[in-house]
N, C-alpha and C positions, 0 to 999 in steps of 0.2 A: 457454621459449617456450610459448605456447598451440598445443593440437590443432586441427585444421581441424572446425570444425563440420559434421554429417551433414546431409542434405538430411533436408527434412520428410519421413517417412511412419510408417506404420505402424508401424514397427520401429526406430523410433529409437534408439541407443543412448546415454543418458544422459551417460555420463563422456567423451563428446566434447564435452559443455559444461563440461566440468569445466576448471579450470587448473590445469596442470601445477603438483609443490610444490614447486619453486624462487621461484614468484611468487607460491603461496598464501599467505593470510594465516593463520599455525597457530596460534587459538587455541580449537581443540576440542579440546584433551585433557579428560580426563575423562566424553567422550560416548560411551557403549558402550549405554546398552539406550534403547527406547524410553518416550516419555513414556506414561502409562497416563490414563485417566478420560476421561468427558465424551464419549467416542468420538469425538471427533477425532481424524482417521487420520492418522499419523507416517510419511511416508516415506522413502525413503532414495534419492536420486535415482543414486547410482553403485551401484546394483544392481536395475534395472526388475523383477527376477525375484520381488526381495522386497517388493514391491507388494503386495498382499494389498485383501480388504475386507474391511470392519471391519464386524459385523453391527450390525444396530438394536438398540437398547437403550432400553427404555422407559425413562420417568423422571416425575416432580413438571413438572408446568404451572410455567411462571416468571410470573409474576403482576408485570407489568409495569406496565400501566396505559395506559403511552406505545407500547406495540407490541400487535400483533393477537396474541393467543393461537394457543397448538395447541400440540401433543405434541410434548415435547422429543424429536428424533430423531439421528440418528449421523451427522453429514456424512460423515464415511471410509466410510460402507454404498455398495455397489453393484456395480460389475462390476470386477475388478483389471486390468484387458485395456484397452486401446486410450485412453481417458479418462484414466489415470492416468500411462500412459506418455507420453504427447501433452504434457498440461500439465505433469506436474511434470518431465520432461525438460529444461525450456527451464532450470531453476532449476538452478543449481552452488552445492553449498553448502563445495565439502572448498578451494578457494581462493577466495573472492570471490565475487562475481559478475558472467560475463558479458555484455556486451553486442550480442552477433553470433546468439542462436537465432533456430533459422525458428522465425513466429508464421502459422498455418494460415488461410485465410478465414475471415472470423467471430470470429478471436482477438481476444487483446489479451497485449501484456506492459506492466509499468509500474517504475520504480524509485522509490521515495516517501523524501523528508526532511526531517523536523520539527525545529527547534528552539524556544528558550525562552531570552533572554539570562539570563545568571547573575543582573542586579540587574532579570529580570520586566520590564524597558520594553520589549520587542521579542520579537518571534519570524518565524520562517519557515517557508515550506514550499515545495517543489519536487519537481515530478513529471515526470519523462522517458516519453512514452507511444510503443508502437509499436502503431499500430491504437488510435488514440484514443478510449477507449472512451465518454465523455460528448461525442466530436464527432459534430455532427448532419452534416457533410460524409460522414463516415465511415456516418452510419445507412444517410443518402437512396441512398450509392452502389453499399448492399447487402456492404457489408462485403467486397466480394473480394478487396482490394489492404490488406494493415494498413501496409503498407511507404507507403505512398502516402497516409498517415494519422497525421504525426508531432510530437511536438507536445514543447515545455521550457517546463511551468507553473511559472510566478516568482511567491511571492506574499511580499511582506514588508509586514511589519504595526508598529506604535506609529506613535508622534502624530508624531513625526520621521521624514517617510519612507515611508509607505505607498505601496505600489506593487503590480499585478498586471499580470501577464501572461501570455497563450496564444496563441500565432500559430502554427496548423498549417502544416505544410510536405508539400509532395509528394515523392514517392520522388528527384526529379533535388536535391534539395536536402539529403540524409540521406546521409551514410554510420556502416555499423556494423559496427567488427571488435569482434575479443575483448576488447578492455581499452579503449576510446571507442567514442564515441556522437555522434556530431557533429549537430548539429539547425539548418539557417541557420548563423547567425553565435554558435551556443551550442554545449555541446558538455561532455560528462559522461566522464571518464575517470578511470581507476587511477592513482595515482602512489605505490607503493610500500603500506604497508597504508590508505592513506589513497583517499578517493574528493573528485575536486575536480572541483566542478559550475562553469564559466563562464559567463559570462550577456550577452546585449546586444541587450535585446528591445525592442519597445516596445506600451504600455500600450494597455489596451481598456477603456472604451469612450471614456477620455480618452487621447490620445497621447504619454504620457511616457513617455522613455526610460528604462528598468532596465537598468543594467548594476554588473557585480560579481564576487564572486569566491566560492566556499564551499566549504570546505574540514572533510570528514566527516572524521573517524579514528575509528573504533570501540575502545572501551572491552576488547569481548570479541565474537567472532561465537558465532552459533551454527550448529550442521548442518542440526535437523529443518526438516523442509516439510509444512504443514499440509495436506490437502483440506478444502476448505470447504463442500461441496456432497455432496448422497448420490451425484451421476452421478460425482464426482470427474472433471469437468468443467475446479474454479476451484484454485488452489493458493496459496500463504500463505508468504514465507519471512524470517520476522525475523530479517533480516540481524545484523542488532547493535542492540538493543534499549537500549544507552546506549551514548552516542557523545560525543563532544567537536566543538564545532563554530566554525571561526573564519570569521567575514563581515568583508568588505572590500566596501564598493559607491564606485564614483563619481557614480553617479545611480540615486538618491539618495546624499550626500554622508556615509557612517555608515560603521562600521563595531562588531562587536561579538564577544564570545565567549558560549558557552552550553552548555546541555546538550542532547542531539538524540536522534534516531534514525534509521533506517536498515532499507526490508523494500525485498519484491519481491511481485509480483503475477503469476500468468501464467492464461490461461485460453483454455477452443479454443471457446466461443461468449459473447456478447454477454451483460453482467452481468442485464442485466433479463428476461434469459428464465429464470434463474434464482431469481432473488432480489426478494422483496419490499422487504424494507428491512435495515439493517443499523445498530448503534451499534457504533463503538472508540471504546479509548480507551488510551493509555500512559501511563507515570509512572515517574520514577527513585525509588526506596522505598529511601531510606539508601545504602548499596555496590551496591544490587540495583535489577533495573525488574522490572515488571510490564506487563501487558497481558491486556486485557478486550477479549472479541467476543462480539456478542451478534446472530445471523442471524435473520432469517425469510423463507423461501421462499415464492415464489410460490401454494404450497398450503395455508401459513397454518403450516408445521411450523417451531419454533422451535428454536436449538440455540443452545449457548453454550460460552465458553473464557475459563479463567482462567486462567496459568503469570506465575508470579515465573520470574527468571533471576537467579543469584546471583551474583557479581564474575565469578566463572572461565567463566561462561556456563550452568552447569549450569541445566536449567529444573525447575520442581515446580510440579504442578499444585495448584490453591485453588481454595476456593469462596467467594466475596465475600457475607454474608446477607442485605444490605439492596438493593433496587435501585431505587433512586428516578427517578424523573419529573421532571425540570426542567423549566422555562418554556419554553413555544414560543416558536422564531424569530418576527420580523418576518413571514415567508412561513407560518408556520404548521408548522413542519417541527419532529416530534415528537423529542424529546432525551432519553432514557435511561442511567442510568448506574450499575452497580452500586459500594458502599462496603463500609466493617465497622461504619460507625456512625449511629446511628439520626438525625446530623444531617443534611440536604441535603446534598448537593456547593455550591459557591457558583459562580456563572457569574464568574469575571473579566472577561472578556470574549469577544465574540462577535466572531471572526476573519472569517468567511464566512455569511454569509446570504443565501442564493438559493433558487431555488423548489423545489429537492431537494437542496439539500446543507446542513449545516452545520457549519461548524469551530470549534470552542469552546478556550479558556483556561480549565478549570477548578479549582479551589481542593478537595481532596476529604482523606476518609481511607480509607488504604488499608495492610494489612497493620500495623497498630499505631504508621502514620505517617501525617503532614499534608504531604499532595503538593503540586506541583502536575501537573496532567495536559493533554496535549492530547485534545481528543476530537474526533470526528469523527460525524456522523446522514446517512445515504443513505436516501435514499426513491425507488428504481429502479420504485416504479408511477407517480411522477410524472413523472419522466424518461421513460419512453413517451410521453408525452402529444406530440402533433405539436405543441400549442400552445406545450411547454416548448421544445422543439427548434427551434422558428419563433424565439423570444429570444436562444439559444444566440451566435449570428453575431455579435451585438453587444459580446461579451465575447469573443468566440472567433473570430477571421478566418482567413481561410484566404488563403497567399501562391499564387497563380495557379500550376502547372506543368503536370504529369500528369493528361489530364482524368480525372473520377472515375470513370467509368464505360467 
């Protein structure tokens, strides 16, 4: 059985979000120290004590092209006290992850999953929000209620079948214990080591119905939780960084298998008061995946992260030398993306183009293989913009319940 989740405050105790290991999924062995480099701070959510800051560490400018300059700095820097136990609390890494943390006013939590069909004609992504952090219902209402802010984004992608979806839901329409997530008529839950997301939404800004079936199982998990931020504010947790993924949809009438992934997100203020912009990106690399993140904060300071994860989950940090500049979006949204070789990444295709975000299918090399990788370009000075957030509704509706305010 799962622990009762603690109320939010101050003093949260971590491994009350943790599941018990009768239900966890065990495959962290071999994880005893932490990851080293780059100063991205490592924590350990079922021990708040060992929280630490990680101090600033100078470095080499990334000469990017596609992103603002400034001095590579330490996201894990800053206070170990209140920030660090707040957000990475909400994150259980020693079973799974749960579904039931308190998310504080101002938060957000997120559970994110990518696929790529095995023969490349399809892919997916699906993101479970609590305090929806690109909804503009969520900005205007002053962020008090994240519970009241909930949202199951559907996006399936090829030429057979495209479909999106986001339809926010108010708190009388959500329930969430420790192992589901129920959202409306969708709904994300545990079923043994596997994570099976439900769906039966329907489409913005054209009204088609998406309904379906998707079925995670993680390859290997892993423990660590990143801070992404020097206030250690945002947190990071690569759930399973290669995954197996089966889809079944009835509308769209497809189904497929593929390779995926699997994080979590949690954070106790709004991404854009933080963060200027941000690139990822992942890739299965032979037995192994990778993953690249490359931040810049709202003060122009840039920091980045590269960890391979080997079959059994073990991670090791890299450093990619090339970091090329792809073509802007349709919207103009800059696209960066580190390789090992001095040829371009190739755009397969452009998943998502919108006025701050974009979602890429790219073609790259990486660790002394020829991937393919999902990538992702956030531009969170855009997303301020009242004028981006005036558009928002049109993609993004909100079902009528709890007023917002």
């Amino acid at each position: 059985m799962y622990q009762n989740p603690p109320r939010h405050d101050d003093t949260l105790r971590a491994q009350s979000f943790v599941a018990e290991p009768q239900h966890a999924i065990d495959h962290t062995g071999g994880f005893r120290t932490n990851v080293s480099g780059n100063g991205w701070g490592v924590v350990r959510p079922r021990d708040a004590r060992a929280f630490r800051s990680i101090s600033e560490t100078g470095g080499e400018d990334l000469d990017t092209g596609a992103l603002r300059r400034g001095r590579q700095r330490a996201p894990g820097a800053g206070n170990s006290h209140g920030g660090v136990e707040r957000s990475t609390c909400r994150i259980a890494t020693d079973g799974g992850p749960r579904f039931d943390p308190a998310v504080p006013p101002g938060g957000y939590l997120w559970w994110y999953v990518d696929a790529i069909s095995d023969d490349g004609q399809f892919g997916l992504t699906l993101i479970a929000f609590v305090g929806s952090v690109f909804s503009p219902y969520y900005a205007w209402s002053g962020r008090h209620d994240p519970d009241n802010h909930c949202a199951l984004n559907v996006a399936l992608y090829g030429r057979r079948g495209a479909r999106w979806a986001m339809t926010e839901r108010p708190a009388s329409r959500v329930t969430r214990e420790a192992d589901a997530f129920n959202v409306g008529s969708s709904s994300v839950h545990r079923d043994g080591d596997a994570i099976v997301i439900r769906f039966d939404e329907r489409g913005a800004p054209f009204p088609r119905r998406v309904k379906g079936e998707v079925r995670v199982t993680p390859e290997f998990m892993t423990p660590d939780v990143y801070e992404i931020d020097s206030a250690c504010q945002h947190s990071w947790w690569p759930i399973s960084p290669r995954a197996r993924i089966e889809v079944t949809c009835g509308a769209p009438d497809l189904s497929w298998s593929g390779s995926g992934y699997l994080d979590m997100n949690a954070g106790d203020v709004p991404l854009e008061e933080t963060f200027h912009s941000w690139n990822w990106a992942r890739a299965h690399v032979g037995d192994d995946a990778a993953v690249l993140y490359h931040v810049t904060d709202t003060a122009g300071d840039r920091s980045a992260l590269a960890v391979r994860f080997d079959k059994s989950g073990q991670p090791e940090r890299f450093q990619a030398p090339h970091e090329h500049r792809l073509r802007r979006t349709g919207w103009w949204v800059d696209r960066a993306v580190t390789s090992d070789s001095d040829a371009a990444p190739r755009v397969v295709e452009t998943y998502e183009d919108t006025p701050f975000y974009a979602r890429s299918h790219l073609h790259t090399h990486l660790l002394g293989h020829d991937v393919d990788a999902v990538h992702e370009s956030l531009a969170l000075h855009r997303f301020a913009r009242p004028s981006v957030k005036f558009l928002l509704p049109f993609r993004m509706p909100r079902l009528a319940g709890k007023p917002l305010v």
